[in-house]
C-alpha positions in Angstrom: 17.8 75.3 73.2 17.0 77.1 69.8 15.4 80.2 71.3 18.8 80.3 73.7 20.7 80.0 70.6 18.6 82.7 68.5 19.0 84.4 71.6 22.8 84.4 72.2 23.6 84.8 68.2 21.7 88.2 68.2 23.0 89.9 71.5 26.7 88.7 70.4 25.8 90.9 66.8 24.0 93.6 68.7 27.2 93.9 70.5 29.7 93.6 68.1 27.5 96.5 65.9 27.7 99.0 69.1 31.7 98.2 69.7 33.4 97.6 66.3 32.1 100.8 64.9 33.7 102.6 68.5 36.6 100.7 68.4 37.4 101.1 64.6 36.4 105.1 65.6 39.4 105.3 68.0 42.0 102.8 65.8 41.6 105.8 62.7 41.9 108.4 65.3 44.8 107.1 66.9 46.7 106.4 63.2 45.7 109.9 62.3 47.6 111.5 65.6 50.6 109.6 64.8 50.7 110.3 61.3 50.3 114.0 62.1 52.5 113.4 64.5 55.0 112.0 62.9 54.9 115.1 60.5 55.4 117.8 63.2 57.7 115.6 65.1 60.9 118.2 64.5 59.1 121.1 65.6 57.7 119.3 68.6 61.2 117.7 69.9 62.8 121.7 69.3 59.5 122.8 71.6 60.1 119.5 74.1 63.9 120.6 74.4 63.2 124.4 74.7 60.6 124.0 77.1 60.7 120.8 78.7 57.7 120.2 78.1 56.0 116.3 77.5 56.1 114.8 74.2 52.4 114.2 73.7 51.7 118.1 75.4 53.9 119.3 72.8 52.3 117.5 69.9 49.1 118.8 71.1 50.0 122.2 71.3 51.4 122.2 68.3 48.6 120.6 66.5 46.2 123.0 67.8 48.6 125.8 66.9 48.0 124.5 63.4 44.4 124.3 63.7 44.4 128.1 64.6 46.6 129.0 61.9 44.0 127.4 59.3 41.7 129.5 61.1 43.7 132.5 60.7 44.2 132.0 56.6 40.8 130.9 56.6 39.4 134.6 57.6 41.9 136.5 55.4 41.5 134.5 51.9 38.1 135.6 52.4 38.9 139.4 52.2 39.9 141.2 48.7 44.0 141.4 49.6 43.4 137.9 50.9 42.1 136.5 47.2 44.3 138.6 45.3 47.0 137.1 47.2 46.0 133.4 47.0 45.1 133.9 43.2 48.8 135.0 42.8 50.0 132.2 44.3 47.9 129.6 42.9 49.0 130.7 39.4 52.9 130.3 40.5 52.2 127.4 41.8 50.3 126.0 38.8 53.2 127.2 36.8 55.8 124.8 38.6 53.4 122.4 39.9 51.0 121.3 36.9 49.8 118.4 39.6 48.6 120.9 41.9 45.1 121.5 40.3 44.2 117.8 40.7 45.2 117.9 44.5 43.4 121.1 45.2 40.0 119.4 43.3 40.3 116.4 45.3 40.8 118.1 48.9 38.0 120.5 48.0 36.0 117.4 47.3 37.4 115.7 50.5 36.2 118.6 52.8 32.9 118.9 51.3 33.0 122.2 50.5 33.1 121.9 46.5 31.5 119.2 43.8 32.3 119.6 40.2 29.2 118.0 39.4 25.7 119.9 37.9 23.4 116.9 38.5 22.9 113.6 40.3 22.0 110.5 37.5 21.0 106.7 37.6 22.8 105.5 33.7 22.6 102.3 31.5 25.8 102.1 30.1 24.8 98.1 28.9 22.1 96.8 27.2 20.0 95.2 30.1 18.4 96.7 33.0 21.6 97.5 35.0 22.0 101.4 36.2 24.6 103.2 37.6 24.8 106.1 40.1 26.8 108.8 38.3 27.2 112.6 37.8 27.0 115.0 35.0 29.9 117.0 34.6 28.9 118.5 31.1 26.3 118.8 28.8 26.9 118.9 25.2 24.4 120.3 22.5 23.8 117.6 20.5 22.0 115.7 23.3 24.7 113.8 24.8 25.9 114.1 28.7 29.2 113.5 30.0 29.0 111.4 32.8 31.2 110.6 35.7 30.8 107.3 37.6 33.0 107.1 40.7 34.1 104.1 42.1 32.9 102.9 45.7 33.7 103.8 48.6 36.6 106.0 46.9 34.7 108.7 45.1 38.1 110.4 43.6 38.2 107.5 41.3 36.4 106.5 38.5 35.3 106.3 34.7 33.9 109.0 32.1 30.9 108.3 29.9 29.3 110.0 27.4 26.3 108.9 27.1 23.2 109.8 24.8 20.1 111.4 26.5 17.9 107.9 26.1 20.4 106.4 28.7 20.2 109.4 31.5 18.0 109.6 33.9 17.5 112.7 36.3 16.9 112.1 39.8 15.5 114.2 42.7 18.3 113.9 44.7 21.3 116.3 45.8 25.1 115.5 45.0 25.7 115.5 48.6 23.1 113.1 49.2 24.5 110.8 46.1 27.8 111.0 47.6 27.4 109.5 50.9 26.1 106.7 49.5 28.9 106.1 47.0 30.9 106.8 50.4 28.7 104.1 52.2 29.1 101.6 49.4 25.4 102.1 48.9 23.9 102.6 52.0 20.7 105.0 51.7 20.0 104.5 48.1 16.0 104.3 48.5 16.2 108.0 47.2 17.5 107.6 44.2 15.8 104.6 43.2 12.1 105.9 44.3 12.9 109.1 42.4 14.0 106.8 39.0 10.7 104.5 39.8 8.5 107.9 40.3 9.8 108.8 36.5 9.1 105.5 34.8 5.5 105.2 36.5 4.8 109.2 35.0 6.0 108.2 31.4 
């Protein structure tokens, strides 16, 4: 009766692991079409009365109509008229927007493509054996780092230390690496910890 027991408890969790993770997959997907949706819906209801085309045919087209046009932009920031033309605009929009610098920095950190962080760090910020996962974000001469510590799993939040150089310690690890587990809540720390243990055991 146990083993039938152990037995049914740990093919009802293999199962649950293989489908919750699908199923949660397709709910975020689903919210995420209807949001963007929701969005385009005036553009898609003029192209649905224009061309009598279905409602979710329009939406797709439209969607991937956008996707193309963020190609499109994509290929011409990346020549000189391109950057001189989104360096104007950033500055006029920097001038009536002062927000707009924070929401660039956090969709560039959303999309990967940019972290304003030098080095990955394990801190003590108390006075017991407790260390964080954080990031310098400046160095200052007199020996003392600037350290962000982001919140998990949101990495755009946070808190700023400064911390003397007795409290930092470097790890062999890249930000990208340090980010998914912040992301993760964790997850895939061995990294960080056997780099932090590899330092102790040299000293």
């Amino acid at each position: 009766m146990e083993r039938f027991k152990s037995f049914f408890k740990t093919s009802l969790i293999g199962g649950i692991t293989v489908i919750l993770p699908m199923f949660i997959f397709v709910m975020v997907t689903k919210w995420l079409f209807v949001w963007v949706t929701d969005i385009i819906r005036p553009i898609t209801s003029l192209v649905v009365t224009q061309s009598h085309l279905s409602q979710f045919i329009a939406d797709a087209l439209i969607i991937a109509l956008i996707i193309i046009s963020c190609f499109i932009i994509g290929v011409i920031v990346k020549t000189k008229a391109g950057q001189y033309i989104h360096t104007r605009l950033e500055k006029r929009m920097l001038r009536v927007a002062p927000g707009y610098s924070v929401i660039k920095e956090t969709v560039m950190q959303l999309v990967g493509k940019k972290f304003p962080f030098s080095e990955v760090v394990l801190v003590r910020i108390y006075e017991n054996s407790s260390l964080l996962t954080g990031f310098i974000t400046d160095t200052h001469k007199d020996g003392i780092y600037t350290v962000f510590i982001p919140t998990s799993p949101n990495p755009t939040s946070g808190y700023i230390y400064h911390l003397k150089s007795e409290f930092v310690y470097h790890v062999d690890i890249s930000v990208e690496e340090a980010m998914r587990t912040i992301l993760t809540c964790g997850t895939g720390s061995g990294k960080i910890i056997d780099s932090y243990l590899k330092q102790i055991a040299e000293k």
